[in-house]
DRENLOTI-487256 format. One record per residue (C-alpha): residue number from 1; x, y, z. Coordinates in pm, 1 decimal, decimal comma. Layout:
REM DRENLOTI-487256
NUM X Y Z
...
//
This chain:
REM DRENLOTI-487256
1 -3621,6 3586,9 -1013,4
2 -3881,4 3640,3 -754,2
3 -3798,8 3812,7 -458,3
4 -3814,1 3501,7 -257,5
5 -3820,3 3169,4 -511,2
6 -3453,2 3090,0 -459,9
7 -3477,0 3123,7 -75,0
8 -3395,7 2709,2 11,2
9 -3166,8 2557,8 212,9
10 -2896,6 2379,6 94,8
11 -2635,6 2191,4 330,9
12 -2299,6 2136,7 248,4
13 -2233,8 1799,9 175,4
14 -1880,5 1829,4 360,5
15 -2024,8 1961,4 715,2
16 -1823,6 1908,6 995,3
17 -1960,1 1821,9 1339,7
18 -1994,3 2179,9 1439,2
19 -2215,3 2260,8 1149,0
20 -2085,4 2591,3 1116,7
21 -2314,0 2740,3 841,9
22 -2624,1 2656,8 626,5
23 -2607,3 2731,2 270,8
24 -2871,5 2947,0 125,4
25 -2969,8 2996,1 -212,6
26 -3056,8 3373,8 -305,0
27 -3016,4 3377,9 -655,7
28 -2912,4 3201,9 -995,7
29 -2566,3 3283,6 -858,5
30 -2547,6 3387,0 -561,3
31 -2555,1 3138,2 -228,4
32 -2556,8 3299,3 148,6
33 -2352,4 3080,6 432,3
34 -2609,5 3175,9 765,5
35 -2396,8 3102,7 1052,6
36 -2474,3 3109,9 1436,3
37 -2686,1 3395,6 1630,1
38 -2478,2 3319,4 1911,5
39 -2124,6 3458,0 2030,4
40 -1814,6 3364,7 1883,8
41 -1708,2 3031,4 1979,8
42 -1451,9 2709,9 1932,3
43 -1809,0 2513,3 1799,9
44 -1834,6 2826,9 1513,8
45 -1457,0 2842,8 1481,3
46 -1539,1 3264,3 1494,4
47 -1810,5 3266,8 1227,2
48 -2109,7 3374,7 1453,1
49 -2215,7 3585,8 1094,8
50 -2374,6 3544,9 781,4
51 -2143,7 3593,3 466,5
52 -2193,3 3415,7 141,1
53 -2033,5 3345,2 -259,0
54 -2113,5 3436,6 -577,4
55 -2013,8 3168,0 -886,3
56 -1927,9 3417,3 -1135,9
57 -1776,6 3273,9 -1487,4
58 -1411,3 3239,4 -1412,6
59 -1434,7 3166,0 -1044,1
60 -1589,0 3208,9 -726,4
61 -1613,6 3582,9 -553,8
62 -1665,9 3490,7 -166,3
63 -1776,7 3770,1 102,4
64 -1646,5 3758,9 407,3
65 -1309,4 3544,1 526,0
66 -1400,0 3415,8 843,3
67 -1312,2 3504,3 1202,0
68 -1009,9 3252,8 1201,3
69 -832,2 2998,1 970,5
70 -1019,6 2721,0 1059,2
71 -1317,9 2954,8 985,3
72 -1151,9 3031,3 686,1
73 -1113,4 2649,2 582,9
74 -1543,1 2602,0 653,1
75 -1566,6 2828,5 383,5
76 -1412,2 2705,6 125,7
77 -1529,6 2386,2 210,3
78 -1900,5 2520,8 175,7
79 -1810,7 2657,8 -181,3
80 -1694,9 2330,6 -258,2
81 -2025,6 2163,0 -219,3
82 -2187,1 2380,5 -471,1
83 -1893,0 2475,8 -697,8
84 -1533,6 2325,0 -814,6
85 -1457,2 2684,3 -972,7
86 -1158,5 2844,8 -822,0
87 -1200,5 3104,4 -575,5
88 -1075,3 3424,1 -734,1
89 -1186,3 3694,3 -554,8
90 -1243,3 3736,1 -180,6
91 -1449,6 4085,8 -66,6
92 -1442,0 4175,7 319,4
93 -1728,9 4345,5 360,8
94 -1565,8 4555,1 703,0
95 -1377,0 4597,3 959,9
96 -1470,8 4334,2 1182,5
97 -1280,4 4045,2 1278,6
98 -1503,5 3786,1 1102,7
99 -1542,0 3964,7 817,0
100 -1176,8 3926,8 733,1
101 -948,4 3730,2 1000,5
102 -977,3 3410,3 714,2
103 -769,8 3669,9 483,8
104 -429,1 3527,1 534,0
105 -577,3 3194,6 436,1
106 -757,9 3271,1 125,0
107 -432,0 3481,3 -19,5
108 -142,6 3191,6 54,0
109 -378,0 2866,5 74,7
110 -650,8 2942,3 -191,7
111 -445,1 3205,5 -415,1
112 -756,2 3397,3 -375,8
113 -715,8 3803,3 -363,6
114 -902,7 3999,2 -128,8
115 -1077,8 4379,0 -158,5
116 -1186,6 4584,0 89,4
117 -1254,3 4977,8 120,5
118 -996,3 5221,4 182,4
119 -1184,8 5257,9 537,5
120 -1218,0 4891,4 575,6
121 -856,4 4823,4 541,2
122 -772,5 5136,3 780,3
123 -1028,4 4962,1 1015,9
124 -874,9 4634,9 1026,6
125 -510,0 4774,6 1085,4
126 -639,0 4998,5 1352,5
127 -803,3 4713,5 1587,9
128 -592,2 4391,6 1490,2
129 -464,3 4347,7 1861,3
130 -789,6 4401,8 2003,0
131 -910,2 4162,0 1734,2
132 -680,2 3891,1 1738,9
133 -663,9 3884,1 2109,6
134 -1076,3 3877,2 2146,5
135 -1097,9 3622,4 1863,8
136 -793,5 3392,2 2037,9
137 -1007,8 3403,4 2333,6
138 -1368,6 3299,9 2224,3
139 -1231,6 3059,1 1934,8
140 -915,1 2899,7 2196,1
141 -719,1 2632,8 2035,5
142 -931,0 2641,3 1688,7
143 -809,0 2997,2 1650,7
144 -461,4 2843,5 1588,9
145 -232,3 2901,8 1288,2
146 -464,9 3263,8 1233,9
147 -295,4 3523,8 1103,3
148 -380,4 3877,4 1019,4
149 -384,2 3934,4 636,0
150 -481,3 4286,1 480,8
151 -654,8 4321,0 153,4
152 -469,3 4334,5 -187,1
153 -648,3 4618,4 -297,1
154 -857,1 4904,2 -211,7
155 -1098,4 5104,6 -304,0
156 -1286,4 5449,5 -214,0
157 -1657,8 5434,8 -239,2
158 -1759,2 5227,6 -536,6
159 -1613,7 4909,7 -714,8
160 -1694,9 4682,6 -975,4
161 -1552,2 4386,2 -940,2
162 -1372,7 4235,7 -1274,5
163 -1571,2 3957,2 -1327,2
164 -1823,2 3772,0 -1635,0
165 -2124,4 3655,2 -1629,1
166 -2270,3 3842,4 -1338,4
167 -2277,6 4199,2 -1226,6
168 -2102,9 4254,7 -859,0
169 -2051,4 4623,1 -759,9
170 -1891,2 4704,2 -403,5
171 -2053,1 5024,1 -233,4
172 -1862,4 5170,2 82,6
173 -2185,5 5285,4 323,8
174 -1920,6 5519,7 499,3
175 -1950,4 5395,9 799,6
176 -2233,1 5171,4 1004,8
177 -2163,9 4877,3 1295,6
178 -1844,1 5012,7 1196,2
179 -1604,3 5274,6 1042,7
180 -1625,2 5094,9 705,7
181 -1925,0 4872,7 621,2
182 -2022,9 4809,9 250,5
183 -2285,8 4625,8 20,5
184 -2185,7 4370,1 -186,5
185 -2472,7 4504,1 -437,5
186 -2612,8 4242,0 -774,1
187 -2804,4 4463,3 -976,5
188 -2934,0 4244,9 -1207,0
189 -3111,0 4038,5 -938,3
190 -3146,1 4301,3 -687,8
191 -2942,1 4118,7 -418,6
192 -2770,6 4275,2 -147,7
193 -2520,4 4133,4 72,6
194 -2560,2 4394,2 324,9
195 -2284,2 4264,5 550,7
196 -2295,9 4412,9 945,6
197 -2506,4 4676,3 792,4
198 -2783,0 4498,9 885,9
199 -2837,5 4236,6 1155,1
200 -3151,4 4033,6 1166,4
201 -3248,9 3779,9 1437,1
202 -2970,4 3932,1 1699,2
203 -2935,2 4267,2 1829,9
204 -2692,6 4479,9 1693,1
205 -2467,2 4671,3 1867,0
206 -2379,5 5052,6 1847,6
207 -1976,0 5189,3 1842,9
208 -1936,7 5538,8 1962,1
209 -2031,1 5779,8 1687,1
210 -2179,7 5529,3 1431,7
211 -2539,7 5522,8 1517,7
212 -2720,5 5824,8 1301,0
213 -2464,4 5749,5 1040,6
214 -2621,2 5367,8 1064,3
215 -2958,6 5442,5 1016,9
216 -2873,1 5721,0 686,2
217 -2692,1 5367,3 563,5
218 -2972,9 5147,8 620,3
219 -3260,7 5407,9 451,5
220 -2971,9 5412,2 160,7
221 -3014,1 5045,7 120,3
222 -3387,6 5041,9 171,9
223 -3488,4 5346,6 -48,7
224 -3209,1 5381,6 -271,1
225 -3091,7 5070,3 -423,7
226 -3447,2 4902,9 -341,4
227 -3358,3 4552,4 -269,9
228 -3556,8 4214,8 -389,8
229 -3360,6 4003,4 -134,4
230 -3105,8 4141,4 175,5
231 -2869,9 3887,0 284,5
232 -2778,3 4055,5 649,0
233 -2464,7 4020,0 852,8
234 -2603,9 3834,2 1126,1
235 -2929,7 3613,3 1054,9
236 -3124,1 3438,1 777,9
237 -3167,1 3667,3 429,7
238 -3496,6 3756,4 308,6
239 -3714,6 4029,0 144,4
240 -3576,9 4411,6 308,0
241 -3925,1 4485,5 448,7
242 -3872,0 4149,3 711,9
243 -3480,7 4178,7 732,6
244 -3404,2 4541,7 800,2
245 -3674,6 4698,3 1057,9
246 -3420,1 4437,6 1317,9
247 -3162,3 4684,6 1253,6
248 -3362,2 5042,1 1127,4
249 -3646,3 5016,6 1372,5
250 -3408,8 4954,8 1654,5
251 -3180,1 5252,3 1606,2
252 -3495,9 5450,7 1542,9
253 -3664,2 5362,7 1818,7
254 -3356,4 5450,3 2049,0
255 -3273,0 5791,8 1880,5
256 -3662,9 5913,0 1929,1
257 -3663,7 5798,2 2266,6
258 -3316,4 6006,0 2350,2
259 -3498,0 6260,6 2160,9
260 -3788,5 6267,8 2388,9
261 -3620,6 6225,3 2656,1
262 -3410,8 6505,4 2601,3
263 -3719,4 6730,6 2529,1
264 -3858,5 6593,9 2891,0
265 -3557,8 6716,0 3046,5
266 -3329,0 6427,1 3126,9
267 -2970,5 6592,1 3245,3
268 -2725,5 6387,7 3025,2
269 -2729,2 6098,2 2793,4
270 -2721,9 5829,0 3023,1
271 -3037,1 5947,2 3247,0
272 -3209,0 5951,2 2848,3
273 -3082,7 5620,9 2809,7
274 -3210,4 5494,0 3131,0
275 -3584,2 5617,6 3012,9
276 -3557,3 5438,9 2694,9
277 -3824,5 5084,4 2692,9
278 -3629,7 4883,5 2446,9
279 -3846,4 4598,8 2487,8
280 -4064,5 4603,2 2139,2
281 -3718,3 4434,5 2041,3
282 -3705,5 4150,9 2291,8
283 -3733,4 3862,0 2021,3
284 -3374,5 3929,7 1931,1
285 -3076,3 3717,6 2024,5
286 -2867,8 3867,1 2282,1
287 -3144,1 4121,8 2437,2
288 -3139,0 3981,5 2775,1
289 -2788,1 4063,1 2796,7
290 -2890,9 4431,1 2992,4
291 -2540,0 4548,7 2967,5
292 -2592,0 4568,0 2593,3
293 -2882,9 4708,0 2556,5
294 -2750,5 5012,1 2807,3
295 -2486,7 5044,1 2610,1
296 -2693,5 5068,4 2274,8
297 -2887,8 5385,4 2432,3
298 -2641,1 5549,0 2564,5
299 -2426,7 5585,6 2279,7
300 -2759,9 5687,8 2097,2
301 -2807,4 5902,5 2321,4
302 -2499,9 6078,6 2319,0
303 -2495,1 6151,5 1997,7
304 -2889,0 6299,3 2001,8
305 -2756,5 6523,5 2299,1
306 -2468,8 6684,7 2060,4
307 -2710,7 6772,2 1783,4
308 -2890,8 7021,3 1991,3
309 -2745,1 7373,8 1973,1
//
């Protein structure tokens, strides 16, 4: 396949009025679902991200639940348009609430078993209040009948998943947006579903710790597995060298400018952050929200300021 042939959209011939997601074709298999750039919402039932499915031979492997059961429900009804193959496998590809708040639904409604990381499941049990009571409040009354569902099985730091007729492996990034990201990697077609490892369209935001880790992830993904097509977390997918410099340049351009401001002489993190001019980056969703952005180069920041001896 060329990098981009496949790269069409396809609606779902069941939408609902909210129009949740657009169906993308990436491969011979393989089929993104690009929701909203915008916050989580009762219009995108929680899925303000971009997941997809693969149609292997026996069934359908989806990535990524949805941030509620209604969420959940979109999905399936997306797969449906494309595929009456049962839904075997579902893979949360981490911690975050719309990554895998659909679980419950998938595992009792769909019979459908879901994977995750070691760290992804640890992630999810760790913040499910915080979770569940964010999601509750952005979805409101479409959020109803969610409820948290954990993984059926784990795994370390690589998994293939069990499936004919295409080749799905599962690689834990150790750690990105959050404590457990992974790519849902096709070899064959050089396809990665790169999950909230990369966003694309939106600006990403940084969690205390996570940021240098972020960037080793995305050069992983970039110069390691060398990608044909990168279906990111949060936008449209495309070929790496358009999708990832959203999310690599970014974090790039904020460590080097704590760097330098650190080398200038700024006193702590926060008067680097403060020098920081973010605004090469102000096509991205979300940017005008200041508080955000601060946030972003502080945490940067901090980090940059414990490296130094």
């Amino acid at each position: 396949m060329g990098a981009l042939v496949a790269l069409a959209p396809l609606w779902a011939s069941a939408q609902t009025a909210e129009s949740v997601f657009k169906t993308v074709k990436v491969g011979e298999r393989a089929y993104a679902l690009v929701g909203e750039l915008t916050q989580r919402s009762p219009s995108n039932l929680g899925n303000n991200m971009t997941g997809g499915f693969i149609v292997a031979d026996g069934g359908v492997v989806v990535i990524d639940s949805g941030g509620s059961k209604a969420g959940a429900e979109i999905i399936v009804q997306a797969v449906r348009a494309v595929t009456d193959k049962p839904i075997r496998w579902v893979v949360n590809s981490g911690g975050q609430d719309h990554r895998w708040l659909g679980n419950d639904h998938f595992q009792k409604v769909v019979g459908a078993r879901v994977i995750a990381s070691d760290a992804g499941k640890q992630d999810q049990q760790a913040r499910t209040f915080q979770q569940m009571d964010m999601a509750r409040r952005n979805v409101g009354e479409r959020f109803a009948g969610t409820v948290a569902g954990y993984p059926d099985e784990t795994f370390a730091r690589r998994y293939r998943l069990p499936v004919k007729g295409v080749q799905i492996e599962l690689l834990d990034v150790g750690g990105a947006h959050t404590p457990a990201d992974l790519i849902v990697w096709l070899p064959q077609e050089r396809i990665a579903f790169a999950g909230d490892l990369v966003f694309h369209e939106r600006l990403l935001g940084i969690q205390p710790g996570l940021g240098l880790k972020w960037i080793a992830a995305l050069k992983l993904l970039r110069d390691d597995l060398k990608p044909l097509v990168v279906v990111p977390g949060h936008g449209r997918p495309g070929p790496p060298e358009k999708v990832i410099p959203d999310s690599l340049g970014y974090l790039e351009m904020l460590r080097d400018g704590a760097k330098k401001a650190l080398q200038n002489g700024a006193f702590d993190p926060v008067e680097a952050a403060s020098s920081i001019d973010q605004s090469a980056f102000s096509y991205l969703v979300n940017y005008e929200d200041a508080r955000f952005r601060s946030s972003n180069a502080i945490r940067m920041s901090e980090e940059v300021f414990k490296q130094q001896p």
